[in-house]
C-alpha positions as CSV (number, residue, x, y, z in Angstrom):
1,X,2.1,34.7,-5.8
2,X,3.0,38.0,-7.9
3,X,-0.2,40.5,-8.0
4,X,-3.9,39.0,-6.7
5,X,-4.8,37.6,-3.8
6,X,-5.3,33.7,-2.7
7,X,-8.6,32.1,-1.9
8,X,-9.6,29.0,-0.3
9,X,-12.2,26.8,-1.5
10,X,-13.2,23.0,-1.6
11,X,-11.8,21.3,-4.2
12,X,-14.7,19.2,-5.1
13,X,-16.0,22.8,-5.5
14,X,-13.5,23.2,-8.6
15,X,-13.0,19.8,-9.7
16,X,-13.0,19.1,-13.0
17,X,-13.6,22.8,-13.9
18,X,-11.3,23.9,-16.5
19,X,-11.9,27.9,-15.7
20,X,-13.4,29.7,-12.5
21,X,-15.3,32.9,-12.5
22,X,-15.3,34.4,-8.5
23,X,-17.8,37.4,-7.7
24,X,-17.8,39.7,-5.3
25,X,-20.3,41.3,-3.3
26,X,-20.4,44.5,-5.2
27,X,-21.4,42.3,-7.8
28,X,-17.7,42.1,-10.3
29,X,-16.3,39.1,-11.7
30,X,-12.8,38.3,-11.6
31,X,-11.2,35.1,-13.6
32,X,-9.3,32.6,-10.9
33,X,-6.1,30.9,-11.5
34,X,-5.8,27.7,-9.7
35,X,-2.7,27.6,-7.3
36,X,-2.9,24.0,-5.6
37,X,-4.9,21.0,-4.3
38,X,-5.2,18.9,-1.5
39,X,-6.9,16.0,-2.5
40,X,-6.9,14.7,1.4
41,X,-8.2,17.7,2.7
42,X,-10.8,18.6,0.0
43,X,-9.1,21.8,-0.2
44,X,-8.5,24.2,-3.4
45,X,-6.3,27.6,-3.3
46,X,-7.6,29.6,-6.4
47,X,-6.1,33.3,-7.2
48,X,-8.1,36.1,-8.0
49,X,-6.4,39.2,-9.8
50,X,-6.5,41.3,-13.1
51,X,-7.6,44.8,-13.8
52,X,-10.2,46.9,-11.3
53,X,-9.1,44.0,-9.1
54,X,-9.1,45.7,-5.1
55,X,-8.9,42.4,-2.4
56,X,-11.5,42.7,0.0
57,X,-10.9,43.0,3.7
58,X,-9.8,40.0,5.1
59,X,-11.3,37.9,7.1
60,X,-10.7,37.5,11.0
61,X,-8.7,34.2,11.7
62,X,-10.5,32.5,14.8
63,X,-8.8,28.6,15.8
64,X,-10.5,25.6,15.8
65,X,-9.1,23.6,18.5
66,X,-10.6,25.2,21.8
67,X,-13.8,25.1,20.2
68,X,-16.4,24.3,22.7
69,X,-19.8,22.3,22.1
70,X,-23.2,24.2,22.1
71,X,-20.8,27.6,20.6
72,X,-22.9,29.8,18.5
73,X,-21.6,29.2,14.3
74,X,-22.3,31.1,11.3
75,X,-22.3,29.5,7.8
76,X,-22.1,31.5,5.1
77,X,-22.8,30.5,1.5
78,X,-24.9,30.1,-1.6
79,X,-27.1,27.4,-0.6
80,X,-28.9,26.0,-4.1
81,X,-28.1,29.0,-5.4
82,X,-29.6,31.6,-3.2
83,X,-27.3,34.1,-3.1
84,X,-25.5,35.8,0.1
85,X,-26.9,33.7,2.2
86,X,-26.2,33.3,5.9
87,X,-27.1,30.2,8.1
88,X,-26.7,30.3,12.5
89,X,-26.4,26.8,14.3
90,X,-24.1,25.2,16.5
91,X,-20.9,23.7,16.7
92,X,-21.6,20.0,17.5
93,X,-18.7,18.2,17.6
94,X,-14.7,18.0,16.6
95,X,-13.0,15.5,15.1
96,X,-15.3,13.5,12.7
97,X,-14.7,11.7,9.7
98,X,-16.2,12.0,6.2
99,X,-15.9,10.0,3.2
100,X,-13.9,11.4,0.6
101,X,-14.2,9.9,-3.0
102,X,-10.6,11.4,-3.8
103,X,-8.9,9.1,-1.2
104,X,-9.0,8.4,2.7
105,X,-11.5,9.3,4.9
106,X,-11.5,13.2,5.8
107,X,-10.6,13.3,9.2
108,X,-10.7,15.8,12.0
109,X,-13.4,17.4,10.5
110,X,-15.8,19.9,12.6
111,X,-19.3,19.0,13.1
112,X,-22.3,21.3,13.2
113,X,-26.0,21.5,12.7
114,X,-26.1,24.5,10.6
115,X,-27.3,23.7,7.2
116,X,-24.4,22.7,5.1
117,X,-26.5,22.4,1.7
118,X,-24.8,22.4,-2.5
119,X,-24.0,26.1,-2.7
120,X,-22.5,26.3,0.8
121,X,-18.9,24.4,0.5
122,X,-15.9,26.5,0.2
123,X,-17.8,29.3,2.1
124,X,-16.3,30.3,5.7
125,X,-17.5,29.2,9.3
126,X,-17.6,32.1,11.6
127,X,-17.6,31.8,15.5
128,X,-20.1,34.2,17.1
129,X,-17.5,37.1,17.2
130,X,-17.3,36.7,13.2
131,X,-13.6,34.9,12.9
132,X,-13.1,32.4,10.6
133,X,-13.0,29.1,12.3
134,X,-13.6,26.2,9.7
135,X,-14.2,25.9,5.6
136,X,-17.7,24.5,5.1
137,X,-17.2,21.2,3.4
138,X,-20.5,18.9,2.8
139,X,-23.7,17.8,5.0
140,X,-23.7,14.1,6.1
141,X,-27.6,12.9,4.4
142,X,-28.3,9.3,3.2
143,X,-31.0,10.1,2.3
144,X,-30.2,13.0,0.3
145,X,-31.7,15.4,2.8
146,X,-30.7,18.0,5.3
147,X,-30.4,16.2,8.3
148,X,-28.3,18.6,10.7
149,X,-25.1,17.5,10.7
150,X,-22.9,19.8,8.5
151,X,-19.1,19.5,8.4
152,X,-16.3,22.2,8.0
153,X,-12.1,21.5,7.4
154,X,-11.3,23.0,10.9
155,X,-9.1,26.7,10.0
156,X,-6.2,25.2,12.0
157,X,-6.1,22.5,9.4
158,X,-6.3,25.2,6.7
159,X,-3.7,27.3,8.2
160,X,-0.7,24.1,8.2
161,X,-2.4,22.7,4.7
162,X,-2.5,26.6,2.6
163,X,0.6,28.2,2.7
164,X,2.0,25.1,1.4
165,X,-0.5,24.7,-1.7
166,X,0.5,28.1,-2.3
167,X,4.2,27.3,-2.5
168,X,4.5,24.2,-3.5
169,X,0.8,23.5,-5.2
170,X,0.6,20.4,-3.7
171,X,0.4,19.1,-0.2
172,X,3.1,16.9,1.2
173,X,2.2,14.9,4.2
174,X,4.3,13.7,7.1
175,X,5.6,9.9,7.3
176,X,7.1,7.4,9.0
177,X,8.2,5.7,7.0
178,X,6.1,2.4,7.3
179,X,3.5,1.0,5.5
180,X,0.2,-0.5,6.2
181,X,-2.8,-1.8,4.9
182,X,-6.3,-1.5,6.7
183,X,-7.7,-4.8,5.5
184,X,-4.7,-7.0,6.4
185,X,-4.6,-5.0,9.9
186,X,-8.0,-6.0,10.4
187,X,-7.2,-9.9,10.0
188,X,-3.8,-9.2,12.4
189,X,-6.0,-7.7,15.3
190,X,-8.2,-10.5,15.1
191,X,-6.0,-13.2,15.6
192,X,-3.6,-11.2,17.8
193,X,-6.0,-9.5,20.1
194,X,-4.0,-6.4,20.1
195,X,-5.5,-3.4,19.1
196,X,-3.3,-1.0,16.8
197,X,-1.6,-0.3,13.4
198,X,0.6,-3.8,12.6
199,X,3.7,-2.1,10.3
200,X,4.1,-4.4,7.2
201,X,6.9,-2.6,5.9
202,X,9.7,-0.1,6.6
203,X,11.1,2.0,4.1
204,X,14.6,1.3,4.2
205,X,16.9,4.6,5.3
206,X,13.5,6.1,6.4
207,X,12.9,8.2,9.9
208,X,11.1,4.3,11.1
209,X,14.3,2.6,10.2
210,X,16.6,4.3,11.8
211,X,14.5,4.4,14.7
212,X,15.3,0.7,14.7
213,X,11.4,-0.3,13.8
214,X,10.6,-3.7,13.0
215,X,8.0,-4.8,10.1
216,X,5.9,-8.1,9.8
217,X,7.1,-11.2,8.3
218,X,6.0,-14.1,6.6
219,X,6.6,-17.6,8.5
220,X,5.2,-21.0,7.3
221,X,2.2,-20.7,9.9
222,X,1.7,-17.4,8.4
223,X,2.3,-13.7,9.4
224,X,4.5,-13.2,12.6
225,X,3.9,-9.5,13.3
226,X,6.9,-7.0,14.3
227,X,5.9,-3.4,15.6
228,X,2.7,-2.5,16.4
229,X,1.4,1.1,16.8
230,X,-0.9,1.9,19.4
231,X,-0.3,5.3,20.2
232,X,1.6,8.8,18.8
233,X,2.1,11.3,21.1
234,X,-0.2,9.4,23.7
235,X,-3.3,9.2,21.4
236,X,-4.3,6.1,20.4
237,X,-4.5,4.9,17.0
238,X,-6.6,1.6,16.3
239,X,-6.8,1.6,12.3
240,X,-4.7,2.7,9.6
241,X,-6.6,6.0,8.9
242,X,-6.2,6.8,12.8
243,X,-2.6,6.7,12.6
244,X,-2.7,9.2,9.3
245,X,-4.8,11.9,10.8
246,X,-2.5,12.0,14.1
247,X,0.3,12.4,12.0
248,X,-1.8,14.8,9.8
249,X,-1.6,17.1,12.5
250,X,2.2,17.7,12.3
251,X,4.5,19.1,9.8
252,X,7.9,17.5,8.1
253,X,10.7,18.0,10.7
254,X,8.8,17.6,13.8
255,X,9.4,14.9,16.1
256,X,6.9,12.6,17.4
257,X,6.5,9.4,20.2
258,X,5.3,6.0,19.3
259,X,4.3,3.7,21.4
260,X,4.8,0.2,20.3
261,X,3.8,-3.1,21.3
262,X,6.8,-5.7,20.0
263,X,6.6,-9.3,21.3
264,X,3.6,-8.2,24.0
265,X,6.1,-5.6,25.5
266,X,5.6,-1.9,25.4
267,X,8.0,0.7,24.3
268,X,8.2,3.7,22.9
269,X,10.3,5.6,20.2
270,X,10.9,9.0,18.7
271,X,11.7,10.0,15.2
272,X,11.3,12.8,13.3
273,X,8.7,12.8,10.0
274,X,9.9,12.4,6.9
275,X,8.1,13.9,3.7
276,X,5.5,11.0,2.1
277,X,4.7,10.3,-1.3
């Protein structure tokens, strides 16, 4: 990273920008360089350095996965503007979704009913004892309103998707392999009755072919399905986007279990992930 520090941020928070200008409490502005994206995760790493430049202190790192509903939050931010502002509520709920206009649903997002307004994304969650435990993202409102129900990128998220914007700028997910399509998956659990991910396709020479997984084919009376996923690592995975956020939640390398349904038998398999596109 050579001299300055990283920061994380949302990247709809810098999209589109073509310079960033970061200040700090004291009240000193510092130009950002941007270091990398994840459009997935709505998350921007921006660098802050350059002459009089001193890093603040750090902030505590908390986890997000034992959080427990009713927990005292913190939401800090600049809500419309209003500077240094700092927000209490509860933690609500883990593992939501939220549309995101970049691609696929945001998944495994943390849900809470302190006021996530404009001014307030990028800016940290704290846990009652002041550690960082999510990256405040947007407010769910049709109507436009504050209704309660904030979300933050959880900081165990953060902590796998960071240190690789900040080596490689970009993030690369784990795969299979396979490929799938929600809206043909859709039709295939209708007509089969089995609930799961239908593969359509297997990348030949991938982690899911040597594995031995079999993809859909076309037959005169239509399309005779081959694997099915219904599970990884015992969680169940009903849509395409299910199966993306499990895997989401490992690294390239690691190994995982499928369980299959192939001709209304169960099995299951393990391969390792394989970087995706």
């Amino acid at each position: 990273m050579g001299r300055g520090r990283p920061y994380c941020t949302n990247f709809h928070v810098i999209e589109g920008a073509s310079e960033a200008q970061i200040q700090l409490a004291d009240g000193r502005q510092f130009s950002a360089t941007l270091v990398g994206v994840s459009l997935q995760h709505d998350l921007a790493v921006l660098k802050i350095g350059g002459a009089g430049f001193t890093a603040p202190a750090r902030v505590p790192i908390g986890t997000s996965s034992d959080l427990q509903v009713g927990q005292n939050v913190v939401a800090i931010g600049n809500p419309f503007g209003l500077d240094w502002t700092l927000i209490k509520g509860i933690f609500s709920a883990l593992d939501r979704p939220l549309p995101n206009e970049n691609g696929p649903d945001i998944r495994h997002l943390i849900q809470t009913d302190a006021a996530i307004n404009p001014g307030n994304s990028g800016g940290p969650l704290l846990d009652s004892a002041g550690r960082l435990i999510g990256i405040n993202t947007a407010i769910y409102s049709p109507s436009g309103a504050s209704a309660g129900i904030g979300s933050a990128e959880p900081v165990d998220t953060a902590m796998r998707v960071v240190p690789q914007l900040i080596s490689e700028w970009r993030y690369t997910r784990p795969s299979l392999g396979v490929e799938s399509d929600d809206d043909i998956n859709d039709r295939l659990k209708r007509t089969s009755g089995v609930d799961g991910v239908f593969i359509l396709r297997v990348d030949p020479g991938s982690s899911a072919d040597r594995a031995g997984l079999v993809a859909a084919r076309r037959t005169r009376r239509g399309v005779a399905p081959g694997d099915i996923v219904t599970a990884l690592n015992g969680k169940p995975v009903s849509r395409v986007g299910d199966l993306l956020a499990r895997l989401d939640d490992f690294r390239v390398g690691q190994g995982v279990e499928l369980t299959l349904m192939r001709g209304g038998e169960e099995r299951t398999v393990r391969l390792e992930l394989e970087p995706g596109s």
